[in-house]
FIKOLZA-1660 file (N, C-alpha, C; in steps of 0.1 Angstrom, whole numbers, plus 5000, padded with zeros to 4 digits):
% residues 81
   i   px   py   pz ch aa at
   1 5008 4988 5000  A  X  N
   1 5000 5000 5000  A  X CA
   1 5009 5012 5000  A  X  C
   2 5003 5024 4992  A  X  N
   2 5014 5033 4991  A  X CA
   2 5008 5045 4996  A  X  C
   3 5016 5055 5003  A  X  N
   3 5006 5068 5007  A  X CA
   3 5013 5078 4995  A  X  C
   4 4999 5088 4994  A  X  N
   4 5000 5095 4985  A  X CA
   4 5004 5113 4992  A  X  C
   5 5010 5113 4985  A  X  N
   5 5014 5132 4985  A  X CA
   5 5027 5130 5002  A  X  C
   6 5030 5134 5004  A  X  N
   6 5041 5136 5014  A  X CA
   6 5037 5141 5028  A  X  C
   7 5029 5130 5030  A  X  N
   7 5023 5135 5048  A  X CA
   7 5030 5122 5055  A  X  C
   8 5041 5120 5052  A  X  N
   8 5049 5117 5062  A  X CA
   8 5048 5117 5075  A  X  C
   9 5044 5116 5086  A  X  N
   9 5048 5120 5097  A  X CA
   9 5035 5130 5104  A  X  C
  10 5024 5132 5096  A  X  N
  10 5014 5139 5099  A  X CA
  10 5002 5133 5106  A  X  C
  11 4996 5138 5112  A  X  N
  11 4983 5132 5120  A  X CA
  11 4974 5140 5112  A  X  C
  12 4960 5133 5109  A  X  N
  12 4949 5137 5103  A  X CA
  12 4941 5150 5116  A  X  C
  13 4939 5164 5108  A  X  N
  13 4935 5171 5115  A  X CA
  13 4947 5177 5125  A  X  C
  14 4958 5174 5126  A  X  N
  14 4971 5180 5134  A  X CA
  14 4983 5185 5126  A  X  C
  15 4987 5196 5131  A  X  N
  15 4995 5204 5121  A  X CA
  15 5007 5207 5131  A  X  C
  16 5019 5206 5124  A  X  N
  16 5033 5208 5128  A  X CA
  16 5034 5224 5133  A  X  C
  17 5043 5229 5139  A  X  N
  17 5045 5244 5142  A  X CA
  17 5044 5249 5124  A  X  C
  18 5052 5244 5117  A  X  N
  18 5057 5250 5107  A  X CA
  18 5042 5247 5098  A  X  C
  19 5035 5242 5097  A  X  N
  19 5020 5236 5086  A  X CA
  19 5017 5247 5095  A  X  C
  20 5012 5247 5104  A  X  N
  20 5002 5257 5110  A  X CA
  20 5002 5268 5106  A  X  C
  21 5017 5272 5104  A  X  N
  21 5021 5287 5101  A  X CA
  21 5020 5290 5090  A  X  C
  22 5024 5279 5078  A  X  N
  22 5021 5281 5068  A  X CA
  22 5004 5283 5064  A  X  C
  23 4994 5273 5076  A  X  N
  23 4982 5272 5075  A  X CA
  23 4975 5285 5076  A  X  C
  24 4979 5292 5083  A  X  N
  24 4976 5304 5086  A  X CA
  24 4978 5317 5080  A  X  C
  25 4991 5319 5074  A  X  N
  25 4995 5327 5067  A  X CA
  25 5004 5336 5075  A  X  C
  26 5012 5330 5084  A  X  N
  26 5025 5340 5093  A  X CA
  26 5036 5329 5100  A  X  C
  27 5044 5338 5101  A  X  N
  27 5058 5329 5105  A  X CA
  27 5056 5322 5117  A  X  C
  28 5063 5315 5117  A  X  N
  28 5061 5306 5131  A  X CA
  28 5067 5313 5147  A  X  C
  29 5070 5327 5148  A  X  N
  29 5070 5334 5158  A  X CA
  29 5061 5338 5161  A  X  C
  30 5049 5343 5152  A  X  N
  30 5037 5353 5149  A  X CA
  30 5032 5344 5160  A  X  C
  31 5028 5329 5152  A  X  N
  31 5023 5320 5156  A  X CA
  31 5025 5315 5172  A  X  C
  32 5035 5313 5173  A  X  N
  32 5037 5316 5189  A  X CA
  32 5033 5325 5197  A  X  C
  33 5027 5336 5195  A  X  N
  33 5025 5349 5202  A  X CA
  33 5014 5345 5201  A  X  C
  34 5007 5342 5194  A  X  N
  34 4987 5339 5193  A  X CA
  34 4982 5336 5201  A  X  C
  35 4990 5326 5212  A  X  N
  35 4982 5317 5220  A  X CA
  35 4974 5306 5219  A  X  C
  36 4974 5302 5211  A  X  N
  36 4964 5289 5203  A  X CA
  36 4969 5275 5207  A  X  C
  37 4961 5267 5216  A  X  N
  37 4964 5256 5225  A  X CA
  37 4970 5247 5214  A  X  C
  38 4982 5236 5220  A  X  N
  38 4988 5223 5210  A  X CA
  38 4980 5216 5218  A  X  C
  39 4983 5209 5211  A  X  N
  39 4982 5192 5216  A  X CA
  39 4989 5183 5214  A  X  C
  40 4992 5174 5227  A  X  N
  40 5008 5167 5226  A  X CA
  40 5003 5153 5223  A  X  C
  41 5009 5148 5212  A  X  N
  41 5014 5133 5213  A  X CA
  41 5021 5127 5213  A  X  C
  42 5026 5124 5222  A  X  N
  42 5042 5116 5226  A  X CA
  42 5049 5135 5229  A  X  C
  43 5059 5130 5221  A  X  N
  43 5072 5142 5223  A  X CA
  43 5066 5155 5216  A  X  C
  44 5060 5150 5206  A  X  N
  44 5054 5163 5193  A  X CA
  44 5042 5169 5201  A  X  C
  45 5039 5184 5199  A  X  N
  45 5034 5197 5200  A  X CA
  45 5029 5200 5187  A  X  C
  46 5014 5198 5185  A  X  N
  46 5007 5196 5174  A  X CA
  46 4997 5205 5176  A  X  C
  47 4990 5217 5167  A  X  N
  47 4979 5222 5162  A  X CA
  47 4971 5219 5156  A  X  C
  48 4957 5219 5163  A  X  N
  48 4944 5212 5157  A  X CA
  48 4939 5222 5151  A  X  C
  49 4935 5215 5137  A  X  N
  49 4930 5225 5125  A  X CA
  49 4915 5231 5132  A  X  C
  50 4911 5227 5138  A  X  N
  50 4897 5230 5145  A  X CA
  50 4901 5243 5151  A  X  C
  51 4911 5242 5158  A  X  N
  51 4917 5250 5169  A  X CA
  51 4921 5268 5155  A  X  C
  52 4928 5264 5151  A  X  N
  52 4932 5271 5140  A  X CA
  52 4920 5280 5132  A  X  C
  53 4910 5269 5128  A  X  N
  53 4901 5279 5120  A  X CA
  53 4896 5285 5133  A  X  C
  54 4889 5282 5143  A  X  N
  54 4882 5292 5158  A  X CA
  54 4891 5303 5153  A  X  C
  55 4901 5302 5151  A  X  N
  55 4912 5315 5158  A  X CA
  55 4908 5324 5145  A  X  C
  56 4910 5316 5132  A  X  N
  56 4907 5324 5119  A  X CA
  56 4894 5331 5120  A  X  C
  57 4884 5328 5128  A  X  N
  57 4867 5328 5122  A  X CA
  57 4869 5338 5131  A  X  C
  58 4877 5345 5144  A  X  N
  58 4872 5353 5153  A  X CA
  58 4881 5367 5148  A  X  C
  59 4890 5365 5138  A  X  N
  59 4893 5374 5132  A  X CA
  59 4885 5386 5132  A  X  C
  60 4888 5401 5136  A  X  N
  60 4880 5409 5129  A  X CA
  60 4880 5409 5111  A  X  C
  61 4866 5417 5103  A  X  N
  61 4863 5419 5089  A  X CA
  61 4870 5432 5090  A  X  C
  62 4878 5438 5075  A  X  N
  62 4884 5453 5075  A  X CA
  62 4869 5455 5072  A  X  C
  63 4871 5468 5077  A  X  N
  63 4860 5479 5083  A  X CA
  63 4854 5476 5091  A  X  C
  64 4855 5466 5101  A  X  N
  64 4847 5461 5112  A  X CA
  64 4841 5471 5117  A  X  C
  65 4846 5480 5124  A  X  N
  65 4834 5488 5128  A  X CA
  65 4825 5497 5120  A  X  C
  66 4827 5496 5107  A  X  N
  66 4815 5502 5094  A  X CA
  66 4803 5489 5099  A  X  C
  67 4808 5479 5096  A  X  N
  67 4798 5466 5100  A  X CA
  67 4794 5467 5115  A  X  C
  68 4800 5470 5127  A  X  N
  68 4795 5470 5139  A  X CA
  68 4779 5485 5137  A  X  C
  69 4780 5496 5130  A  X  N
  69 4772 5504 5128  A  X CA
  69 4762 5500 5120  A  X  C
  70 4768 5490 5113  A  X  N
  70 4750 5491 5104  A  X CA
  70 4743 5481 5113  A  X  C
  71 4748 5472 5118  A  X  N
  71 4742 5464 5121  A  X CA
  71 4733 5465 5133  A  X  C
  72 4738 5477 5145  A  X  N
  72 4736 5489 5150  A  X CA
  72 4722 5490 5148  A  X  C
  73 4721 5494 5135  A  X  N
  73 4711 5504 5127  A  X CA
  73 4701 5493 5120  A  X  C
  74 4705 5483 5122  A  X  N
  74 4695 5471 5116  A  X CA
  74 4685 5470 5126  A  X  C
  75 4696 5464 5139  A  X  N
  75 4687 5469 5154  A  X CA
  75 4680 5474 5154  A  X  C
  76 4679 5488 5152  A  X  N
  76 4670 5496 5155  A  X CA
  76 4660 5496 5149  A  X  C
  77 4660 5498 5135  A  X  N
  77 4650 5498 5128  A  X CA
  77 4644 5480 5128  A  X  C
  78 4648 5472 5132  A  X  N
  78 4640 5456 5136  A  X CA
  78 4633 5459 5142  A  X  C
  79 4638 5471 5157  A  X  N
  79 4627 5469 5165  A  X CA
  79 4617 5482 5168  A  X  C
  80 4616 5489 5154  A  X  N
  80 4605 5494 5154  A  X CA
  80 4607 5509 5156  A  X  C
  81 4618 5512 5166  A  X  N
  81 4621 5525 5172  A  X CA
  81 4620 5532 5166  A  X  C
% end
C-alpha cells in the first residue's frame, strides 16, 4: 500500500508548528505569540485545525466597525424605534 502526496509524519487534523504557520498565513513566531492551545502526542506539540480555524473565524472583517454600525442600525429599525 502506498501513501499519496508527502504527509509523512502527519496526523489527520494535526498540524506541525511550521504547517500551522504556513496554515495560517505567518511565521512561526507570529504564531507563537497567538496563544492557540497544542496538543501533545508523545514528544510532538501539534495544532488542531479546528483549533486554527476558531482562531481564523474570530478574526476581525476590515472595516469592522462600518459593519459594527450598520448592524447597530438594523437593530433599531427591527425593533420598530
Amino acid at each position: 500500500m502506498s501513501r499519496q502526496g508527502s504527509l509523512s509524519g502527519v496526523v489527520r487534523g494535526l498540524l506541525s508548528e511550521t504547517d500551522a504557520a504556513v496554515w495560517l498565513g505567518v511565521g512561526t513566531t507570529t504564531l507563537r505569540s497567538l496563544g492557540i492551545q497544542r496538543r501533545k502526542l508523545g514528544h510532538r506539540k501539534l495544532y488542531d485545525v479546528r483549533d486554527l480555524e476558531a482562531y481564523r473565524d474570530e478574526l476581525p472583517y476590515e472595516n469592522d466597525d462600518i459593519r459594527t454600525e450598520v448592524d447597530e442600525c438594523d437593530a433599531v429599525y427591527a425593533s420598530g424605534a
